[in-house]
C-alpha positions as CSV (number, residue, x, y, z in Angstrom):
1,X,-21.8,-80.9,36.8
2,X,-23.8,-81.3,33.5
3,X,-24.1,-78.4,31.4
4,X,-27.4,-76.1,31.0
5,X,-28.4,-75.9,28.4
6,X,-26.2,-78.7,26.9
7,X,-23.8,-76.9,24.3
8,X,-24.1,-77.1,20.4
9,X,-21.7,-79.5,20.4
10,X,-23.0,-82.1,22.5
11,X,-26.8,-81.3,20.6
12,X,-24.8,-82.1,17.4
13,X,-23.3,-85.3,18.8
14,X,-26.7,-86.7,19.9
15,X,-27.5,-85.8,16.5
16,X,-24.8,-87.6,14.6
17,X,-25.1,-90.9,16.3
18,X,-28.5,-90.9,15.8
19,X,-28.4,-90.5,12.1
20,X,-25.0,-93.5,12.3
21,X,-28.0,-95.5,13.6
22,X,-30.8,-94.5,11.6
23,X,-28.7,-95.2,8.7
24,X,-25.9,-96.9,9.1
25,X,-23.9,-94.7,8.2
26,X,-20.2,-93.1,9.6
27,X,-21.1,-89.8,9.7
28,X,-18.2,-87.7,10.7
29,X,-17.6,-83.6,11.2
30,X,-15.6,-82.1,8.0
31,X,-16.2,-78.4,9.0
32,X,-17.1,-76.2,11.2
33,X,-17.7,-72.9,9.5
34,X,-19.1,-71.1,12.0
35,X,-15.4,-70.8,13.4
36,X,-14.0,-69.7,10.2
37,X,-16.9,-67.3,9.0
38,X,-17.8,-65.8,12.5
39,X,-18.0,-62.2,10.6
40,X,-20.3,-64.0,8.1
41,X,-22.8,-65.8,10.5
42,X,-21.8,-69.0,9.0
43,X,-23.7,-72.8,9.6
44,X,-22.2,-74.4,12.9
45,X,-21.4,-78.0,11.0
46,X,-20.7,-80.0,8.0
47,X,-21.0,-83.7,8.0
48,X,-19.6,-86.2,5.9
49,X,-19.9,-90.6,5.3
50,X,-18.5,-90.8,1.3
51,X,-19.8,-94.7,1.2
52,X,-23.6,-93.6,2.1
53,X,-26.6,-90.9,-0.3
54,X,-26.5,-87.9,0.8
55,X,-23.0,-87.9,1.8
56,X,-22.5,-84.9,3.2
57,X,-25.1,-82.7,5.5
58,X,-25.2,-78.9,6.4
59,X,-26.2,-78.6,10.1
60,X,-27.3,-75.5,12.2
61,X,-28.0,-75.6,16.0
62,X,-29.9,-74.0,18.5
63,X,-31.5,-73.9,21.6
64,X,-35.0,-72.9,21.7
65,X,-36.1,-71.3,25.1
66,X,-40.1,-70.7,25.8
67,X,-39.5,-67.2,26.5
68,X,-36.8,-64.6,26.7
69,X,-36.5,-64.8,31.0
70,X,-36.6,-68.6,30.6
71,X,-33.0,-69.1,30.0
72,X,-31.6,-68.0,32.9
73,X,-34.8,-69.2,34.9
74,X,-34.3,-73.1,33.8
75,X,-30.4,-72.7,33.9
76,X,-30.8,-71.7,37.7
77,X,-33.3,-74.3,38.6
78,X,-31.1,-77.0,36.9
79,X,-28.1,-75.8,38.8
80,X,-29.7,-75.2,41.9
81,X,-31.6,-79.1,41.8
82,X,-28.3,-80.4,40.5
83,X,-27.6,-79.5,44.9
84,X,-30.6,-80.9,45.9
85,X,-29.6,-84.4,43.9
86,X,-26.2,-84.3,45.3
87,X,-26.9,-84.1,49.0
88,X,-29.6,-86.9,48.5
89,X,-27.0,-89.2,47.1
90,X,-27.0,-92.4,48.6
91,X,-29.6,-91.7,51.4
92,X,-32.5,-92.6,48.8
93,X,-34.0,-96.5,48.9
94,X,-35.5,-96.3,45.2
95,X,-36.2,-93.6,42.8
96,X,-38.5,-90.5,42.7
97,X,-40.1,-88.3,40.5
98,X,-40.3,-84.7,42.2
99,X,-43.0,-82.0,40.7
100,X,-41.6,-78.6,41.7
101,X,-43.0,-75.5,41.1
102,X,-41.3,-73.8,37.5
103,X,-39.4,-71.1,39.8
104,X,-37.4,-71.5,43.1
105,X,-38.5,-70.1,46.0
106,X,-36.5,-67.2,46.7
107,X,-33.9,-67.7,49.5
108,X,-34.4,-71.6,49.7
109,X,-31.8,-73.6,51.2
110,X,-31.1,-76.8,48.6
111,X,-29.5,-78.9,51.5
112,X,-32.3,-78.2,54.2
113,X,-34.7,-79.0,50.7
114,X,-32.7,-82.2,49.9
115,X,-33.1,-83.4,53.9
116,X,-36.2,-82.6,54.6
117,X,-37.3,-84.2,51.0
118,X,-35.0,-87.4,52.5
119,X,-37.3,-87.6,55.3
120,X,-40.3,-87.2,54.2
121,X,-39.6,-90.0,51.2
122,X,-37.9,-92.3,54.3
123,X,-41.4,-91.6,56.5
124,X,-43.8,-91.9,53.5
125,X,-41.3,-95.2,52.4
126,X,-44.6,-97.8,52.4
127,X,-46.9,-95.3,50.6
128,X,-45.1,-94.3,48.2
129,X,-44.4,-98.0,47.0
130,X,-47.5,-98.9,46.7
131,X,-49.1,-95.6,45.0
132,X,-45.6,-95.7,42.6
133,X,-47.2,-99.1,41.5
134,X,-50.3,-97.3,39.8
135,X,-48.6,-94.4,38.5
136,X,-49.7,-92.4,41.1
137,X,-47.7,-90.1,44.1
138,X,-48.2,-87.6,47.2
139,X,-48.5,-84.0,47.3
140,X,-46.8,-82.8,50.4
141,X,-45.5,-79.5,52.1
142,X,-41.3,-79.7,51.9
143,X,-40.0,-76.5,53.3
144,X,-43.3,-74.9,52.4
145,X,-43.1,-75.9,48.9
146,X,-45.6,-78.1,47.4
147,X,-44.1,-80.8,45.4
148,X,-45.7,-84.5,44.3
149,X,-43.2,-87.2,44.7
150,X,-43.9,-90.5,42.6
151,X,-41.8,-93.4,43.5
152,X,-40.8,-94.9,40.3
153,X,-41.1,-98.6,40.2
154,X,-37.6,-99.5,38.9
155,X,-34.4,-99.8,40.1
156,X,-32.1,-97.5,41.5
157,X,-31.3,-94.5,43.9
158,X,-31.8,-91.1,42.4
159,X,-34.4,-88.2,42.4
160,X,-35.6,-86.6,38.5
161,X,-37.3,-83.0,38.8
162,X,-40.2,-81.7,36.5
163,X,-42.0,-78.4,37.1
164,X,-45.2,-77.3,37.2
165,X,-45.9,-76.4,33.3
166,X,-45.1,-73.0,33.4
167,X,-46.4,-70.2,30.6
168,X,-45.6,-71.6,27.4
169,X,-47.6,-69.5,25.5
170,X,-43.7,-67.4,24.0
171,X,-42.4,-70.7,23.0
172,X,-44.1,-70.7,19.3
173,X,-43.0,-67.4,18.3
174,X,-39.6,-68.3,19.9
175,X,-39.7,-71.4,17.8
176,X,-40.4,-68.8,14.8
177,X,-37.6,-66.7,15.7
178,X,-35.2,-69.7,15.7
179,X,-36.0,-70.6,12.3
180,X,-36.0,-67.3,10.8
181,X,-32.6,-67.0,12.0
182,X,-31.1,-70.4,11.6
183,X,-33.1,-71.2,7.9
184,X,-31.2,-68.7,5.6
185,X,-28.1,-69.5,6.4
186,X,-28.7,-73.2,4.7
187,X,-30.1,-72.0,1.1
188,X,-26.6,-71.8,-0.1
189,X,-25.3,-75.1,0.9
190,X,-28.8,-76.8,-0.2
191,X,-27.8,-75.2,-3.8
192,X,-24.7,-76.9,-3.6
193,X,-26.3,-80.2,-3.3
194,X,-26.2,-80.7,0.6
195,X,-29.0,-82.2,2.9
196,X,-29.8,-79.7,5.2
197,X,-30.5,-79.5,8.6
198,X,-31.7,-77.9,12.0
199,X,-31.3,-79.8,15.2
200,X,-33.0,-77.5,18.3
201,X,-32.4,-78.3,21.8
202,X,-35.8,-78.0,23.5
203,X,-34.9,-76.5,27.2
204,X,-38.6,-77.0,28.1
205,X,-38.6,-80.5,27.4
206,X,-40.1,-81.5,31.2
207,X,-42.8,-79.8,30.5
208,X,-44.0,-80.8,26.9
209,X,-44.8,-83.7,25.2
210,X,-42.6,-84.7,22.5
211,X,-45.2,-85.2,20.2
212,X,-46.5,-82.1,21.4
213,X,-43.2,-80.1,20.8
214,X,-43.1,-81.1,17.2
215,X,-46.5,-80.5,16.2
216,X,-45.3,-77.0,17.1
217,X,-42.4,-76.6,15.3
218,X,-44.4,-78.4,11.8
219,X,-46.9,-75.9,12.1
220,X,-44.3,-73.4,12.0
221,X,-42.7,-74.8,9.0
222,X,-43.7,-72.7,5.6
223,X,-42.7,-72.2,1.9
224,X,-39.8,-70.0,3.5
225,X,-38.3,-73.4,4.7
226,X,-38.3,-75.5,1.7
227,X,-34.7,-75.3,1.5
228,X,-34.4,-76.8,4.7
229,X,-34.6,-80.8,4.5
230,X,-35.0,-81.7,7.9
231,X,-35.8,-80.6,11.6
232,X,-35.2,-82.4,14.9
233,X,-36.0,-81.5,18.2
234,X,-33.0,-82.5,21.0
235,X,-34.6,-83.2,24.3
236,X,-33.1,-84.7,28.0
237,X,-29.3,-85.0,28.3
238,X,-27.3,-85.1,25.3
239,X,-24.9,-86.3,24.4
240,X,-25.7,-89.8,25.8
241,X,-28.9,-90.2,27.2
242,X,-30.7,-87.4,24.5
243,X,-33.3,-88.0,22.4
244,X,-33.8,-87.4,19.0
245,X,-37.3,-86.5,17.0
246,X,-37.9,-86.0,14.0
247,X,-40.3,-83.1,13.2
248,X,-42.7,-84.6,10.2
């Protein structure tokens, strides 16, 4: 079972082999003062490639919710989709997006969901197929929740979730409070000649744009920052299939 959110670690390693391919470089963790200097609040990594300019980079990481309540909220939906996904295994001829309201229904069963879903996408087979083809889906009733499935015209057997954008009106100041904590503790290792970064996993990643995301987080961005060289948003499933960008 993947984790939710993924952990710094894996947000660090999406990280890293990005840069390896942006630059060719070897970049490799030195440090991790964070576990030496937990008293001292300390950055989370130090990486190093001496045959590449800079050579070595401070790193902080974080996770940057839309609200306070959202954490646990998109933790439980992942978790409780991640049962939905697992009793449709195998059963599904082609693959489906399914838009889902941004909360659970309260007391709903993911195995009754994941059949009745089944059947529906086996009844609605020919439909879906040819709708898929222009982008386009069904809105249906599945165990009184209204979802839109989109058949996606590739390959495979698998069903992907997004939710119904939910209030995302927090997420700016909690973009603000992730910077104001995570900035400072870089100044000190930009002094001693480091390039500096912040990599933030963004848990509301189905619901935003990418380029909508780091507009955000570069409006955010202020004299206060200077120090800080870089900022990159983390988004879908590191460490493998994540996705790195860039904030301008």
């Amino acid at each position: 079972m993947r984790k939710y959110p993924p952990d710094a670690g894996d947000v660090l390693e999406a990280l890293r082999r990005w840069l390896n391919r942006e630059r060719s470089a070897n970049y490799m963790v030195v440090a991790k003062p964070d576990e030496k200097n937990r008293t001292t609040k300390d950055i989370d990594y130090v990486l190093e490639d001496s045959q590449v300019k800079p050579p070595t980079l401070a790193v902080e990481v974080s996770s940057v919710w839309r609200s306070e309540e959202a954490g646990g909220e998109d933790a439980f939906f992942a978790k409780w989709f991640e049962r939905v996904q697992a009793r449709a295994q195998g059963r599904l001829g082609g693959v489906f997006h399914i838009g889902m309201p941004v909360r659970v229904p309260e007391g709903l069963d993911p195995s009754r969901f994941a059949d009745s879903l089944v059947a529906l996408i086996d009844r609605e087979k020919a439909t879906l197929t040819v709708l898929g083809r222009r982008g386009q889906g069904l809105l249906e009733d599945v165990q009184g929740v209204r979802v839109q499935i989109t058949m996606v015209p590739v390959v495979g057997s698998s069903i992907e979730y997004a939710r119904f954008a939910p209030d995302l009106s927090l997420f700016p100041e909690r973009v603000k409070n992730m910077l104001s904590e995570k900035a400072p503790k870089l100044r000190r290792y930009k002094d001693q000649g480091m390039e500096t970064w912040i990599v933030a996993y963004n848990t509301a990643w189905t619901v935003m744009t990418p380029q909508g995301t780091a507009k955000t987080v570069a409006s955010l961005l202020g004299p206060e920052h200077a120090h800080v060289d870089h900022v990159a948003i983390c988004i879908c499933d590191p460490p493998d299939a994540a996705w790195i960008i860039p904030v301008p």
